[in-house]
C-alpha positions in Angstrom: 64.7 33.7 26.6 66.0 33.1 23.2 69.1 35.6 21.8 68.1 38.2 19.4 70.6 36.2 17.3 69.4 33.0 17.8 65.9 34.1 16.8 66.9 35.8 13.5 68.5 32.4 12.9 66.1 30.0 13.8 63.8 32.3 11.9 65.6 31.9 8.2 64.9 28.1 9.2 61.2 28.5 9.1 60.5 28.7 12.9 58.0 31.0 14.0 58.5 31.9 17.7 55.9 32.2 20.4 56.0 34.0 24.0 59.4 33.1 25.9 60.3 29.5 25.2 57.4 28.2 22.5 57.8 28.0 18.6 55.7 26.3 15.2 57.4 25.0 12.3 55.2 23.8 9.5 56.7 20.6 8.4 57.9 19.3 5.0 55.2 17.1 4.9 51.9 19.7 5.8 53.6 21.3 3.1 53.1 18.4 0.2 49.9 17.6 1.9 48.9 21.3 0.8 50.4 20.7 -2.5 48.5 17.2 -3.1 51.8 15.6 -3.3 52.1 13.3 -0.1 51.3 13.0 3.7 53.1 12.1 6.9 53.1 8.9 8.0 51.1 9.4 11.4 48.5 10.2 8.5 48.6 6.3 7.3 49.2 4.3 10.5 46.5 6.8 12.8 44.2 8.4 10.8 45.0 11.8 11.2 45.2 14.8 8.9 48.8 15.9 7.7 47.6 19.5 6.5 45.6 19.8 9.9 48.5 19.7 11.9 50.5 22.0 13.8 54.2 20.7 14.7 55.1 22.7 18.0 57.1 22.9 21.1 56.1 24.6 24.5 59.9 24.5 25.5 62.4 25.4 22.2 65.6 25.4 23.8 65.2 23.1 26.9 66.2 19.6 26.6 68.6 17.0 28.5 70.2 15.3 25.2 72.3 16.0 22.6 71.7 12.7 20.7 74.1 13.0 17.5 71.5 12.2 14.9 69.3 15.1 16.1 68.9 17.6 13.4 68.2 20.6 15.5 70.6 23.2 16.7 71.3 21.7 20.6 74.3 23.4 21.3 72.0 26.5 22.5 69.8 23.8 24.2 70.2 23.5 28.4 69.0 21.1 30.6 66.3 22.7 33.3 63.7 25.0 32.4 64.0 28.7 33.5 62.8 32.2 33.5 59.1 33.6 32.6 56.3 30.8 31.8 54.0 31.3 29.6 50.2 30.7 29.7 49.1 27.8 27.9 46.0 29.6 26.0 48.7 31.7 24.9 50.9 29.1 23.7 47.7 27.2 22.0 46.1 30.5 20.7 49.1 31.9 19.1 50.9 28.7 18.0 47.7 28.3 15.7 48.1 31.7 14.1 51.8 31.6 13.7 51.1 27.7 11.6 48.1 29.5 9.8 50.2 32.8 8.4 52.6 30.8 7.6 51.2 28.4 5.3 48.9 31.6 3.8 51.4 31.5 1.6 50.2 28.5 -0.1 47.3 30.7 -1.2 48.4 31.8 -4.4 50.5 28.1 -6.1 49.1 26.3 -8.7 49.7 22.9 -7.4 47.7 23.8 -4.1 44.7 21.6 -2.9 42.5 24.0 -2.0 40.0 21.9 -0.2 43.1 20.6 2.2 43.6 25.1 2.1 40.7 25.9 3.5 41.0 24.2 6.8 44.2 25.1 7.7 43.1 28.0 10.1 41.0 24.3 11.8 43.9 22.4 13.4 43.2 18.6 14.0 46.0 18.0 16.1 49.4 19.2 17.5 53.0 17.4 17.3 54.4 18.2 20.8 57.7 17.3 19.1 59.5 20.3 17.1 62.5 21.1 19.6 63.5 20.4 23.4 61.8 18.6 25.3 58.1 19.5 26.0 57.9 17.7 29.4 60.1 20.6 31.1 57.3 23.1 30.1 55.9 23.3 33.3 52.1 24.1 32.3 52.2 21.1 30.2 49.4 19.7 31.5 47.3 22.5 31.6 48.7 22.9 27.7 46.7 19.5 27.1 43.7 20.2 28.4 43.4 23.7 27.1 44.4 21.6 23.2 41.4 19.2 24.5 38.8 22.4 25.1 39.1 23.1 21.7 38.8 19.6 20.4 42.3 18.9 19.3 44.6 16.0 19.5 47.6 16.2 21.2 50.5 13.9 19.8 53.1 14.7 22.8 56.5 13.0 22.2 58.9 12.9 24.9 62.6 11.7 25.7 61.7 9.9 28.9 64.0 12.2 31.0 60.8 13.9 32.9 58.6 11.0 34.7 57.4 12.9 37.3 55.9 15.0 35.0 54.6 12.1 32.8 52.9 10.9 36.2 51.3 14.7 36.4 49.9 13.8 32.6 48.3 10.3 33.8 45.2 12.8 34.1 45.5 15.3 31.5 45.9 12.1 28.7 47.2 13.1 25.6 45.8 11.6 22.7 48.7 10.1 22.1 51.9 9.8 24.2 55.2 8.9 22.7 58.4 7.9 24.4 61.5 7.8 22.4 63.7 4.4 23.3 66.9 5.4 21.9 69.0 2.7 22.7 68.8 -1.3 23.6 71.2 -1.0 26.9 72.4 2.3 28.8 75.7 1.9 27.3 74.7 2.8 24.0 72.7 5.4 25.6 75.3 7.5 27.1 77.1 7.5 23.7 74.3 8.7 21.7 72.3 10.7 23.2 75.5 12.3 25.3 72.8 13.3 28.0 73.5 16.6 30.3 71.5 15.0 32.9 72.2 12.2 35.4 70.7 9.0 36.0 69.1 9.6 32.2 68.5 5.7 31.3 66.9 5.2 34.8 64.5 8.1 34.1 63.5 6.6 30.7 63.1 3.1 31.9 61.2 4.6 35.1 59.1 6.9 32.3 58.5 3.6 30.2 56.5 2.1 33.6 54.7 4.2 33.1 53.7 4.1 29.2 50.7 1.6 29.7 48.8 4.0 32.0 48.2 6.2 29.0 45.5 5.1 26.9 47.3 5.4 23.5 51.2 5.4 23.1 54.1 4.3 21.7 57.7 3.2 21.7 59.1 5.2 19.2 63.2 4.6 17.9 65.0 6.7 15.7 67.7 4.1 14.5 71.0 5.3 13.3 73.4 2.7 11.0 76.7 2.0 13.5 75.2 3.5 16.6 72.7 2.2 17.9 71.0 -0.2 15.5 72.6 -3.5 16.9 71.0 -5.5 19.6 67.3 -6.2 18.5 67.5 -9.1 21.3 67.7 -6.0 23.6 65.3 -4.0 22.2 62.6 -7.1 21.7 63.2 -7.5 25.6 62.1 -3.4 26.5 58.8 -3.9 24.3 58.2 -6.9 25.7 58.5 -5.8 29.5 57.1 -2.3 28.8 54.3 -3.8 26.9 53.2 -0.7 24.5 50.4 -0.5 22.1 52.5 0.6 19.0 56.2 0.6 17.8 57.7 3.3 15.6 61.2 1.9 14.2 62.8 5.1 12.4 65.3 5.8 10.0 67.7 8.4 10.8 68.0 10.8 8.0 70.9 12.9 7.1 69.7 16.6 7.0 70.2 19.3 8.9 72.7 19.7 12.1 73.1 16.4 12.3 75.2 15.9 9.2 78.3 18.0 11.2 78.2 15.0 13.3 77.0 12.1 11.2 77.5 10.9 8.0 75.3 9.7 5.0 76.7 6.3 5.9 74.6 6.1 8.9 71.2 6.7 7.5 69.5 3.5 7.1 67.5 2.5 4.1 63.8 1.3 4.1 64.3 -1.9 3.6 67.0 -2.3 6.4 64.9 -1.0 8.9 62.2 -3.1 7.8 64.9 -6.0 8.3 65.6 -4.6 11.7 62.1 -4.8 12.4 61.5 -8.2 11.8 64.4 -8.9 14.0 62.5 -7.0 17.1 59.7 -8.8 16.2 61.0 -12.0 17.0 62.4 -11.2 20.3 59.3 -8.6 21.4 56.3 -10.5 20.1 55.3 -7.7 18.0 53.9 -8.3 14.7 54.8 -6.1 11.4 51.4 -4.2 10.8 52.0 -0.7 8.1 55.2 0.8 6.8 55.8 3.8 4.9 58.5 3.9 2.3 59.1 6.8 1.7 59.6 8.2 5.2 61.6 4.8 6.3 59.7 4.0 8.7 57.7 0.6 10.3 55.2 0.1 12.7 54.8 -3.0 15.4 51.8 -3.7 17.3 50.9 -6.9 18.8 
């Protein structure tokens, strides 16, 4: 259960919570999608619908990290799920309303699209990606299937940390699995992501066996300047062994809790991940197939 205090708090930041251990945040860019002004990138490279989407978590304050470019509030995160679970319906049902009264709000501006508006209460998909990690919910793949009743994607990401539940997913199949690779070697690894777990890299490596068994997915990196954006030799070699269908190179960006730990210094510009990308490509195999600009971000396929 969350603290009355913590909720209040996470509240001001634009979370809307949900049963025990789920909350929605509409995300900057649903919000200019609304507006008419931009769209995410998942929008460009997969074809989905920025203002249709609902960016959520079934488990808000469980995760196994503390990676220092995350820009979430982990020090009220712990490691192993506990206390009341709730029913994934629930979680589905109500995680639609919250994202829905929230961006009511829109209603009433001037700049609003309202054709993108009036489908907001019709969600095409849901980020499994707001807070904590989602694989310790453990109805997740009940979650998916109950997403998939009601004809909507699921875009799960996960840390790699869970693959036993990853193997109970090989049925369920999100529409999209994501496994964050947050580091070319485990050195690296245990200084970024500073996990509370053990064996963490082993977990991730045994969870990125298992990526090709999922119909759609992707390596995903969120690369920070002077921590762990070195070693593209490293990198190429993981993509090339784990074979995945897309890469996601990311730029870290300096907002929220992360700036008590990092600087501006470390966020990476577009055109030096772009650089970095080419690097991976010539040690994965990968070729260079979209980009977006202006979320500093590239994507790899074969």
């Amino acid at each position: 259960m969350i603290s009355k205090l913590k909720a209040k708090d996470l509240y001001k930041q634009g979370y809307r919570l949900v049963g025990s251990h789920s909350a929605v945040k509409a995300c900057m860019w649903a919000k200019k999608a609304i507006r008419g002004d931009d769209y995410c990138y998942k929008q460009k490279f997969y074809d989905t619908k920025t203002h249709r989407c609902v960016q959520m978590t079934p488990a808000l304050d469980v995760c196994g990290h503390r990676c220092v470019w995350c820009w979430r509030d982990i020090e009220f995160t712990k490691p192993k799920f506990s206390g009341k679970v709730d029913d994934p319906k629930f979680i589905v049902d109500e995680c639609i309303k919250a994202n829905s009264l929230y961006l009511k709000g829109f209603g009433g501006g001037k700049h609003t699209d309202f054709e993108k508006y009036s489908e907001i209460d019709e969600p095409q998909q849901f980020a499994i990606s707001l807070s904590g990690e989602p694989t310790m919910y453990p109805k997740l793949p009940e979650l998916i299937m109950e997403l998939r009743k009601k004809k909507i994607n699921s875009f799960l990401v996960t840390n790699g940390t869970n693959p036993s539940m990853l193997k109970k997913l090989l049925k369920a199949q999100p529409t999209q699995l994501y496994i964050t690779l947050p580091a070319p070697d485990e050195e690296t690894y245990l200084k970024v992501c500073r996990p509370l777990i053990k064996n963490g890299w082993k977990k991730i490596n045994e969870s990125l066996k298992l990526l090709k068994k999922f119909k759609r997915n992707v390596i995903r990196m969120t690369l920070v300047k002077g921590k762990n954006m070195d070693k593209p030799e490293l990198y190429g070699a993981l993509i090339k062994k784990y074979k995945p269908e897309f890469v996601e190179l990311k730029a870290y960006m300096f907002v929220g809790y992360s700036q008590k730990r990092l600087t501006e210094a470390n966020m990476p510009r577009h055109h030096e991940i772009k650089e970095f990308a080419e690097k991976i490509s010539k040690y994965s195999g990968y070729k260079i197939k979209d980009e977006k600009k202006e979320s500093r971000v590239v994507l790899l396929s074969k």
